[in-house]
ROBA-553328 format. One record per residue (C-alpha): chain; x negated, y negated, z. Coordinates in steps of 0.001 Angstrom, whole numbers, plus 500000, padded with zeros to 6 digits. Layout:
<nodes>
> ch/X/Y/Z
> A/X/Y/Z $
...
</nodes>
This chain:
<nodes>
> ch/X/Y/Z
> A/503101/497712/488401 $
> A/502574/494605/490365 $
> A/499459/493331/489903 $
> A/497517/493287/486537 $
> A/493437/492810/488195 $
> A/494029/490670/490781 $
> A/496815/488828/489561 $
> A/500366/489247/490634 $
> A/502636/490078/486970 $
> A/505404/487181/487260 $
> A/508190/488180/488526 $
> A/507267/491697/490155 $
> A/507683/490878/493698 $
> A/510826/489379/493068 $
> A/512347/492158/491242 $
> A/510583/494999/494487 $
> A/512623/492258/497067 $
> A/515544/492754/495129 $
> A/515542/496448/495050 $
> A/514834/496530/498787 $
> A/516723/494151/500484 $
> A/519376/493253/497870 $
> A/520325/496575/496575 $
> A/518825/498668/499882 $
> A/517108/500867/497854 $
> A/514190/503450/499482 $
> A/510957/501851/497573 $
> A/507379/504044/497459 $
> A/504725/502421/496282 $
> A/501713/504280/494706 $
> A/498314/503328/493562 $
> A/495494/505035/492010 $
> A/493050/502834/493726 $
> A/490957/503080/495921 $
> A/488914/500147/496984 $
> A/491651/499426/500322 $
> A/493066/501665/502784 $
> A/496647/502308/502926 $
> A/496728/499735/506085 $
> A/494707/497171/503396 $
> A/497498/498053/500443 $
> A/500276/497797/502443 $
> A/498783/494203/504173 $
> A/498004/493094/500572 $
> A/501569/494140/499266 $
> A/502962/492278/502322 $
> A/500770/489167/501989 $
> A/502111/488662/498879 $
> A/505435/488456/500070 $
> A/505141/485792/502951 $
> A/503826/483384/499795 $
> A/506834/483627/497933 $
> A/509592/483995/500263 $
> A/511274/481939/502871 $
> A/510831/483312/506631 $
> A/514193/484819/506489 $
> A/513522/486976/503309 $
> A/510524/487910/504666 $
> A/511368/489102/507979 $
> A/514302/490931/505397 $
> A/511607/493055/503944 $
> A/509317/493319/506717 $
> A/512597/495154/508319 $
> A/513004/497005/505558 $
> A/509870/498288/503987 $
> A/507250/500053/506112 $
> A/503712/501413/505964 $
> A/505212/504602/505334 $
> A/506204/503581/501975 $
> A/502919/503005/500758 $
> A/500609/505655/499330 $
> A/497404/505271/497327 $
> A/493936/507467/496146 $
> A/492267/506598/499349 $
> A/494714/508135/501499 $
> A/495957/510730/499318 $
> A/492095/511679/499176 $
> A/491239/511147/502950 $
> A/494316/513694/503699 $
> A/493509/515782/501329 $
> A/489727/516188/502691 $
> A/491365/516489/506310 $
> A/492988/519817/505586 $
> A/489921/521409/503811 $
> A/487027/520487/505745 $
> A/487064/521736/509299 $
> A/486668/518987/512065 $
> A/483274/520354/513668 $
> A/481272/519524/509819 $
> A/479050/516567/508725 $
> A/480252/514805/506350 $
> A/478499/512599/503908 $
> A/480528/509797/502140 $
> A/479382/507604/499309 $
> A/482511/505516/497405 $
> A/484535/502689/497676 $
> A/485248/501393/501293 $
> A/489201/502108/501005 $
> A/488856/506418/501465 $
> A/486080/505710/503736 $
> A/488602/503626/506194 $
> A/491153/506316/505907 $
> A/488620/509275/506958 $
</nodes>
């Protein structure tokens, strides 16, 4: 977990930029919300970063951890839908803006 609400739990960040640049691990990160888009989690995730570290460690991670790595509801959901409802239908969405971004 990184954040608890909006607010970063101390020392989270540091410990994910230790696993992936210090110790080269492959990190996925997964969230069951859905209010941003995978683009909007993984600029949040990054944000984050580029407070707390210098320019070096973050251009470290930003070499190092991709979009790829990053999965949440909203896209989980959005490519889910993809493979079920054919191309040609109407569809009518009503929830929170992140699933709607990913359709």
């Amino acid at each position: 977990m990184l954040w608890d609400g909006q607010r970063p739990i101390p020392g989270s960040f540091e410990t994910l930029y230790d696993l992936i640049v210090k110790k080269e691990r492959k990190v996925y990160l997964m969230s069951n919300n859905a209010i941003y888009s995978r683009e909007g989690f993984f600029d949040k995730i990054m944000s984050k970063f580029s407070e707390i570290l210098s320019p070096e460690q973050f251009c470290e991670v930003q070499s190092k951890f991709s979009i790829s790595q990053c999965y949440n509801a909203a896209y989980v959901l959005a490519e889910e839908m993809s493979g079920q409802v054919p191309n040609s239908a109407k569809v009518v969405y009503m929830g929170p803006p992140g699933v709607k971004q990913e359709l």
